[in-house]
RODO-2510 file (C-alpha; in nm, 4 decimals, decimal comma):
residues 360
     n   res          X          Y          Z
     1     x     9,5105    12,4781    13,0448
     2     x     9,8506    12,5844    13,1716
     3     x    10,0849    12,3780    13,2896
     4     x     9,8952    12,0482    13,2219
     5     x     9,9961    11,7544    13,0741
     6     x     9,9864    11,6774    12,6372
     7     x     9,6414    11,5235    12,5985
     8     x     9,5150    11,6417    12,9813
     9     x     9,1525    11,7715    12,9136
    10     x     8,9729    12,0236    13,1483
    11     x     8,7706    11,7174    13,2621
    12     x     9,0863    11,5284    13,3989
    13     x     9,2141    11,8618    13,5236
    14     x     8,9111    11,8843    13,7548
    15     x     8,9056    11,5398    13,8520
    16     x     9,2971    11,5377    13,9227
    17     x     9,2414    11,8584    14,1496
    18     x     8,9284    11,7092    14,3277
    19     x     9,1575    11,4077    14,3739
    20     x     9,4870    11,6029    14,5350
    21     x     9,2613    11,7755    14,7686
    22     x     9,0878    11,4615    14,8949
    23     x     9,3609    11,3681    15,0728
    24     x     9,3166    11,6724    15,2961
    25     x     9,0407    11,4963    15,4667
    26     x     8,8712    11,2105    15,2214
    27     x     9,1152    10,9735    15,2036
    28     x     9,1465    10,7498    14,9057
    29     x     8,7512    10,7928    14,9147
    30     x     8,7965    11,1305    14,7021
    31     x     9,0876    10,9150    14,5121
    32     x     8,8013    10,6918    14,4047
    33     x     8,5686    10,8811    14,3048
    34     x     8,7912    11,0717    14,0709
    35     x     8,8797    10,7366    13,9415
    36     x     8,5075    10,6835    13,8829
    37     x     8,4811    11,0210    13,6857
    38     x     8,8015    10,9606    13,5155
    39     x     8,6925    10,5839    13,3965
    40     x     8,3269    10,7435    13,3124
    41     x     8,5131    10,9036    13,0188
    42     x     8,6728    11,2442    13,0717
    43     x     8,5374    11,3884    12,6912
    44     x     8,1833    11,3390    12,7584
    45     x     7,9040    11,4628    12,9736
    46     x     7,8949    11,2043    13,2301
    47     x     8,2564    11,2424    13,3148
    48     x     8,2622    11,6233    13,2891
    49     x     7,9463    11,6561    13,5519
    50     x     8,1235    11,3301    13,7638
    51     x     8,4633    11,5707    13,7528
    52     x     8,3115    11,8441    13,8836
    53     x     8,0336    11,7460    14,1262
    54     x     8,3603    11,5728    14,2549
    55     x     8,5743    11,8787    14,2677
    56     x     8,2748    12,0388    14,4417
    57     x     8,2164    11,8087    14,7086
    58     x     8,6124    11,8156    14,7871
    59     x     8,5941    12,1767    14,8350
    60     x     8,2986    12,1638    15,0689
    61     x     8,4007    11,8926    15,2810
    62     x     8,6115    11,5539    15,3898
    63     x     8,4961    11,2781    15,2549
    64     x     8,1726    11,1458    15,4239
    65     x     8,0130    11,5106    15,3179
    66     x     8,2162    11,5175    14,9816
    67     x     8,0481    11,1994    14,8667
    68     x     7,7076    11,2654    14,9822
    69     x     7,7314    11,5584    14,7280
    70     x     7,8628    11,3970    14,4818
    71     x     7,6066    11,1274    14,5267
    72     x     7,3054    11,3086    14,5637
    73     x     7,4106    11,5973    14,3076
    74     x     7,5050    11,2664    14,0388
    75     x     7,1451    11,0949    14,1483
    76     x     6,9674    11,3885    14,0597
    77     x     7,1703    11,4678    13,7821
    78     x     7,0798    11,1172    13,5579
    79     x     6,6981    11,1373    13,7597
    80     x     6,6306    11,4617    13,6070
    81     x     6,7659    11,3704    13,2717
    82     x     6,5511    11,0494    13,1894
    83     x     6,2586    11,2448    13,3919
    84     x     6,2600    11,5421    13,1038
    85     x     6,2851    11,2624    12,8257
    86     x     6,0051    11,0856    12,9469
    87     x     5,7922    11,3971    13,0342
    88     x     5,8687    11,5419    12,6784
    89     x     5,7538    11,2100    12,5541
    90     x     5,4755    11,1616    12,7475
    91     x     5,5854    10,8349    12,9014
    92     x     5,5784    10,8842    13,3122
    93     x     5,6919    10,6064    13,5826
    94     x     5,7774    10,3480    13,3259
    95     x     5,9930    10,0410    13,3574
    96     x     6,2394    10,1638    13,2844
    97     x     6,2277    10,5402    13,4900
    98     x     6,2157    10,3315    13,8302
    99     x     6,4638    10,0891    13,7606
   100     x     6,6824    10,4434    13,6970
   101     x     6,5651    10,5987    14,0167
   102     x     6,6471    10,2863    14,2062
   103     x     6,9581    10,2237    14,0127
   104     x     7,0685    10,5646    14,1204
   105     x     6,9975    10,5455    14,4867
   106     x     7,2108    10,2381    14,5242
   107     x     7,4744    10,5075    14,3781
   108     x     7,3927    10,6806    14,6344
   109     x     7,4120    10,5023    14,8888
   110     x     7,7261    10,3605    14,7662
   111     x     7,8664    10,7147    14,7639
   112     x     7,7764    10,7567    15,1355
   113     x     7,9653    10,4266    15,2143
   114     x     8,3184    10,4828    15,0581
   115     x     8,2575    10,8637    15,2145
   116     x     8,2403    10,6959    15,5680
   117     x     8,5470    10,4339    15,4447
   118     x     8,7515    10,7570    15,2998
   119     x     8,7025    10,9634    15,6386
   120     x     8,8596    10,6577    15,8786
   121     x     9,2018    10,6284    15,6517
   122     x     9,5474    10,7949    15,6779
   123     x     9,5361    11,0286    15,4280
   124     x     9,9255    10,9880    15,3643
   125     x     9,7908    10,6583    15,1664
   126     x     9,5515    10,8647    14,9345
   127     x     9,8148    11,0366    14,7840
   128     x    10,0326    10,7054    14,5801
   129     x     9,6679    10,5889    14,5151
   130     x     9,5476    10,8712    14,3638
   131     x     9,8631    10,9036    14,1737
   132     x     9,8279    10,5249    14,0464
   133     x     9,4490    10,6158    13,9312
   134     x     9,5781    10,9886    13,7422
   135     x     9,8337    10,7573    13,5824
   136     x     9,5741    10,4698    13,4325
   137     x     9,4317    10,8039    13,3346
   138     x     9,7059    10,8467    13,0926
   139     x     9,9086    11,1531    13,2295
   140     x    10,2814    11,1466    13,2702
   141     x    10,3557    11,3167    13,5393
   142     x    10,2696    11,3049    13,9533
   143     x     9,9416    11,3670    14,0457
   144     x    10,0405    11,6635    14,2571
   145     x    10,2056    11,7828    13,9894
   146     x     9,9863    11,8219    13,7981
   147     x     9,7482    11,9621    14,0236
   148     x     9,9959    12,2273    14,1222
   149     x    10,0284    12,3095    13,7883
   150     x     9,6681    12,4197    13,7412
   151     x     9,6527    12,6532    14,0915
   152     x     9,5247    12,9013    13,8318
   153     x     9,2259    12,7139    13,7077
   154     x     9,1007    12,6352    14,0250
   155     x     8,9009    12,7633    14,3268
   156     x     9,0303    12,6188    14,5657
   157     x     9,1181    12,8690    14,8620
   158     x     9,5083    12,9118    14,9122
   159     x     9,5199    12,7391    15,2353
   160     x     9,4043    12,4484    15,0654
   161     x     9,7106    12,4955    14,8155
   162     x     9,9450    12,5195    15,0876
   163     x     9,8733    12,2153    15,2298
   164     x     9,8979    12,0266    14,9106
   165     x    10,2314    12,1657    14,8030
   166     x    10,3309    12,0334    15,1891
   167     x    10,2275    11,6872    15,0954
   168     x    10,3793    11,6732    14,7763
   169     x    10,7188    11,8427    14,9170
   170     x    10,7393    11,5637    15,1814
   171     x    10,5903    11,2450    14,9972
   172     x    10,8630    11,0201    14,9632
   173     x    10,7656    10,9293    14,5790
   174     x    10,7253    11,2765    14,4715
   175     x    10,9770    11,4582    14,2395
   176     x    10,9536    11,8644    14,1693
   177     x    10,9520    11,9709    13,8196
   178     x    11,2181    12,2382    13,7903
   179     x    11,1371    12,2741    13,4038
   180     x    11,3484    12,1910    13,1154
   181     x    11,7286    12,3300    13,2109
   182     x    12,0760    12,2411    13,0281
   183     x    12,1211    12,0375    13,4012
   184     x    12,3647    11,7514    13,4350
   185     x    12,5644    11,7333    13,7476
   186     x    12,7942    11,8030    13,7369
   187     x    12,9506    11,9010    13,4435
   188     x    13,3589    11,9113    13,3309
   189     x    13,5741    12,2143    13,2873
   190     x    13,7637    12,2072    12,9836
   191     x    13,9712    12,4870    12,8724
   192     x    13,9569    12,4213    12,4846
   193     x    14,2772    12,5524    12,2710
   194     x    14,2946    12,7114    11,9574
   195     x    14,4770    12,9379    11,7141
   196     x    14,3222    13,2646    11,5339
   197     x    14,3975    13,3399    11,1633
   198     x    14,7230    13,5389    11,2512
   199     x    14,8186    13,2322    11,4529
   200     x    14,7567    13,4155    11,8241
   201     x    14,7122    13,1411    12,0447
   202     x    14,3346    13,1472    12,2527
   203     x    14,2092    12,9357    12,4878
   204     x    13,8097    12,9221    12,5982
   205     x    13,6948    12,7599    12,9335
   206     x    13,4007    12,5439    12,8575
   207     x    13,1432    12,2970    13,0466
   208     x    12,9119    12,1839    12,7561
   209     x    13,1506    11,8631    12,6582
   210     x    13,2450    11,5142    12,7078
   211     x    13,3099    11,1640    12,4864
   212     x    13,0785    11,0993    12,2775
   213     x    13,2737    10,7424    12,1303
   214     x    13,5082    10,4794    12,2057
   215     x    13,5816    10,3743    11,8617
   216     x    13,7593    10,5713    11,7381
   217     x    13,7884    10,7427    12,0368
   218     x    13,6067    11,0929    12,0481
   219     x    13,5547    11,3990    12,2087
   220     x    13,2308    11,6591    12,1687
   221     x    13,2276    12,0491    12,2877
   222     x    12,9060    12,2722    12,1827
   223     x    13,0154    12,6382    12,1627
   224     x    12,7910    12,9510    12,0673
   225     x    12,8756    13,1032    11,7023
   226     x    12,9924    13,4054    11,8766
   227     x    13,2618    13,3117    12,0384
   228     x    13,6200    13,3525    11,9028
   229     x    13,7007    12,9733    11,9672
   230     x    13,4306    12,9080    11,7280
   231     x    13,5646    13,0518    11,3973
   232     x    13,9192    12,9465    11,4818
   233     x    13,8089    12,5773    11,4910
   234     x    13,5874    12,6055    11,1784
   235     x    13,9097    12,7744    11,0277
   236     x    14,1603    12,5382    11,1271
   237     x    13,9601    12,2357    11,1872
   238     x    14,1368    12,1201    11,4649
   239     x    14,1634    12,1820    11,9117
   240     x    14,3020    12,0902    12,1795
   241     x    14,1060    12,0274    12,5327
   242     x    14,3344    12,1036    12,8352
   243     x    14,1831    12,0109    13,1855
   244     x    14,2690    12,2145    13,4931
   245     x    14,3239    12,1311    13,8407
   246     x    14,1909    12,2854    14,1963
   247     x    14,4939    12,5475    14,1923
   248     x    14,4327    12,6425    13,8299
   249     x    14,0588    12,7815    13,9470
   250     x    14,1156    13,1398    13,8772
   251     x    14,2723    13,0787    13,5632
   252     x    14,0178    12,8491    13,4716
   253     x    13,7373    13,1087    13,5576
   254     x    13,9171    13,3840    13,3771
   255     x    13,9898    13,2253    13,0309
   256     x    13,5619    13,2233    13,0308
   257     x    13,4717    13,5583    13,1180
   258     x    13,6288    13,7599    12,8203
   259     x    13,7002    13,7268    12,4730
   260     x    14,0265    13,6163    12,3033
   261     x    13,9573    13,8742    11,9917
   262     x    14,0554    14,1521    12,2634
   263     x    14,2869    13,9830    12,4682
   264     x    14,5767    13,7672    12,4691
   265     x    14,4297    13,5319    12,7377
   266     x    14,8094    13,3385    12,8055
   267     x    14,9494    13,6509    12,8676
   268     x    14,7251    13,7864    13,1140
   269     x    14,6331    13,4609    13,2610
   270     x    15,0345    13,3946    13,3051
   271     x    14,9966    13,0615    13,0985
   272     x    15,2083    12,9114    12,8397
   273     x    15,0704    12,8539    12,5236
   274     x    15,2138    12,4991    12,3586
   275     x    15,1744    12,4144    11,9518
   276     x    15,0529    12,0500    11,9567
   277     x    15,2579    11,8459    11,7304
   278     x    14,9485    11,6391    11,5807
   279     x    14,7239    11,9153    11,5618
   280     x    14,7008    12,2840    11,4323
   281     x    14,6104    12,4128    11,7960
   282     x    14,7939    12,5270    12,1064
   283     x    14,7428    12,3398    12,4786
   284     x    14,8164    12,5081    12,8238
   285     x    15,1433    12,3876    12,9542
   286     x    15,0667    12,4636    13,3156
   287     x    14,7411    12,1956    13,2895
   288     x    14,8323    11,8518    13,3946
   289     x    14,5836    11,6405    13,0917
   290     x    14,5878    11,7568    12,7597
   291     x    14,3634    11,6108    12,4481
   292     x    14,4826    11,6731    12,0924
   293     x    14,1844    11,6805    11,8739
   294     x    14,1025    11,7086    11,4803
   295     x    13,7429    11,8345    11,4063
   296     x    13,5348    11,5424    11,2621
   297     x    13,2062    11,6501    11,2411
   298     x    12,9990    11,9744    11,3279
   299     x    12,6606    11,9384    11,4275
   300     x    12,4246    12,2691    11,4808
   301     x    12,1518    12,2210    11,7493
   302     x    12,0349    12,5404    11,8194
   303     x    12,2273    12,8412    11,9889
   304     x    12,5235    12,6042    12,0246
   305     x    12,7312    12,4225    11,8058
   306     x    12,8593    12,0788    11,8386
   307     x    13,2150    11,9910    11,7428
   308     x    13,3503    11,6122    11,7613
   309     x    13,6957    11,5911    11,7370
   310     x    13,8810    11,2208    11,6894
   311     x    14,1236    11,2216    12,0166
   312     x    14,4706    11,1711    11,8467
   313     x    14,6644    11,2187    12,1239
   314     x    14,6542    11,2531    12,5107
   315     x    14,9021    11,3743    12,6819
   316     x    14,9483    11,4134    13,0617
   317     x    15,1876    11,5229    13,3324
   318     x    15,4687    11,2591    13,5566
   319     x    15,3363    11,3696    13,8510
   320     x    14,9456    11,3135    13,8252
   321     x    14,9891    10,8994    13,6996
   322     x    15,0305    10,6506    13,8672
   323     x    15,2060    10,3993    13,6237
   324     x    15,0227    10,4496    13,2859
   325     x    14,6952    10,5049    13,4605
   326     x    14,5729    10,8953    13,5528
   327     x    14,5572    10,9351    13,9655
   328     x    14,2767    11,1557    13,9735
   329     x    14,3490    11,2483    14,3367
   330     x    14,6804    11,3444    14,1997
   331     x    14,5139    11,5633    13,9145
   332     x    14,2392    11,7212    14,0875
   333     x    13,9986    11,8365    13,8739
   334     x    13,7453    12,0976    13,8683
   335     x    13,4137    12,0523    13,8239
   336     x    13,0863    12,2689    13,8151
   337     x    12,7892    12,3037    13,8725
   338     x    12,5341    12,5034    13,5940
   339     x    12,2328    12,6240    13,7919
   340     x    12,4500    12,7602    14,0495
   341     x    12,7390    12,8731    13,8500
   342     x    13,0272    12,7239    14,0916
   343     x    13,3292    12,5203    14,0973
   344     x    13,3998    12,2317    14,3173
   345     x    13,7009    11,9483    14,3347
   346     x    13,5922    11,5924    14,3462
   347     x    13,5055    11,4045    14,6296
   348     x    13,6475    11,0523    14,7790
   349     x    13,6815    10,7202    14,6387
   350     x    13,3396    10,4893    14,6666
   351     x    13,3672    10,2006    14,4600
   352     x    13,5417     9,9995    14,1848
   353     x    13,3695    10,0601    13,8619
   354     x    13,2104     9,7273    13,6968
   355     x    13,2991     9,5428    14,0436
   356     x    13,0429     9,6744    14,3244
   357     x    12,7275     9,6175    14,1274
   358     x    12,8013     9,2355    14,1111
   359     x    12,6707     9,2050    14,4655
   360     x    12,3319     9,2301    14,3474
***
């Protein structure tokens, strides 16, 4: 089935979407009785027919009717079962036949009950226990998750589809999946340096990076094998990282949109290209916070790959410290965001770092 979860069988699928659209009208009635279905045993014929004699009585009704469906269509269900074994075996009304019949109209009966309890409750309550019920179920994700991930499996009309997607964009608890995305926010801009094989100075904006270790202290960028930046640093095992400011944006922006085999970036960029004297790489002068790296380990992990330099050397401007420490109001850095490709500056000061969670 699309969408659902690893191990989610077409039997939970059913229950889980007789479940979300309970709490149109049934109230944690249809909750339960998908928890009935669900504990029944969701591989096997009881909890198949439970599932969907569930998901049937949703779609006709709220929950006193849903119930009474479910109830009568489950009575007659096991009654006409054990009435074709005993007719095939010639054993009528037995023992054990009426203690099924009556067995199964306390079911009943029971059914008709929690669809008069269902019908009286807020359904805004059905939804966290129906999610608590999918989860002892096994599944991983929300329940209307789920559910809205199998729209296409289903019959339920689109008005009912509407109104679930309303509950589970305004339910407090609930999360939408947006898929699996290269999204952290935000994430840095670092322009990284390096020198080609005829020693023409190139630097590549970049947002894939970060430390990766204290000790000794580290720095990791991931960069496609088609880039320029790339073969220089495999060649000359060795970058810089220079970090731009607010003013530098168009710079900044620039040094990522073409490629340093055609261009000479500095020039046209109107930045100054300095040779690091740890390191075979150049930084940009005009940046205020520059990191000298030498390439200690290349990882590949796909379309990208990851270098981790060993930081041997930062260097930063007078004018963004205060004392030996970097004012970051001073150095105002860009950040961005990925999934909607833009660049912000940083926002004001709200807390002292290992200090304002000791008041808990």
């Amino acid at each position: 089935m699309p969408g659902a979860p690893a191990g989610c069988t077409r039997n939970q699928a059913l229950t889980c979407a007789a479940d979300t659209a309970g709490t149109l009208g049934a109230g944690v009635a249809a909750g339960t009785g998908a928890g009935t279905a669900c504990a029944a045993g969701a591989g096997g014929a009881t909890g198949a027919f439970a599932a969907f004699t569930t998901g049937l009585a949703t779609f006709f009704g709220a929950g006193f009717f849903a119930f009474c469906f479910t109830g009568l269509a489950t009575t007659a269900f096991f009654t006409g079962a054990f009435f074709a074994g005993t007719f095939l075996t010639g054993a009528f009304f037995t023992g054990r036949f009426l203690a099924l019949v009556f067995l199964a109209a306390i079911f009943f009966l029971l059914c008709v009950g929690l669809g008069f309890w269902g019908r009286f409750l807020a359904k805004d309550i059905s939804l966290p226990f129906s999610a608590g019920i999918w989860q002892v179920c096994g599944a991983d994700r929300s329940i209307a998750d789920v559910c809205l991930s199998i729209k296409q499996a289903s019959a339920f009309p689109p008005e009912t589809w509407t109104a679930i997607q309303t509950q589970h964009k305004t339910h407090p608890d609930m999360k939408k999946s947006l898929g699996a995305k290269t999204l952290v926010y935000p994430t840095p801009v670092l322009v990284v340096g390096t020198y080609d094989k005829a020693g023409k100075p190139n630097a590549m904006t970049a947002a894939w990076g970060g430390i990766c270790c204290s000790k000794p202290p580290c720095v990791a960028i991931s960069l496609r094998k088609a880039t320029a930046t790339y073969g220089n640093i495999m060649a000359n095992r060795a970058f810089t990282i220079s970090i731009p400011s607010e003013k530098h944006v168009n710079q900044a922006d620039y040094l990522g949109l073409v490629s340093g085999r055609s261009v000479d970036k500095f020039a046209v960029a109107k930045l100054t290209p300095v040779k690091s004297d740890l390191v075979d790489a150049p930084y940009v002068q005009e940046f205020s916070l520059v990191l000298e790296c030498r390439l200690v380990q290349t990882i590949e992990l796909g379309l990208h790959t990851q270098f981790v330099g060993e930081i041997l050397d930062v260097k930063a401007d007078e004018a963004v410290l205060d004392g030996e420490l970097v004012a970051i109001k001073k150095m105002n850095p860009l950040v961005f965001t990925p999934d909607t490709q833009s660049y912000y500056g940083i926002g004001e000061f709200v807390g002292k770092a290992f200090t304002v969670g000791k008041t808990f």
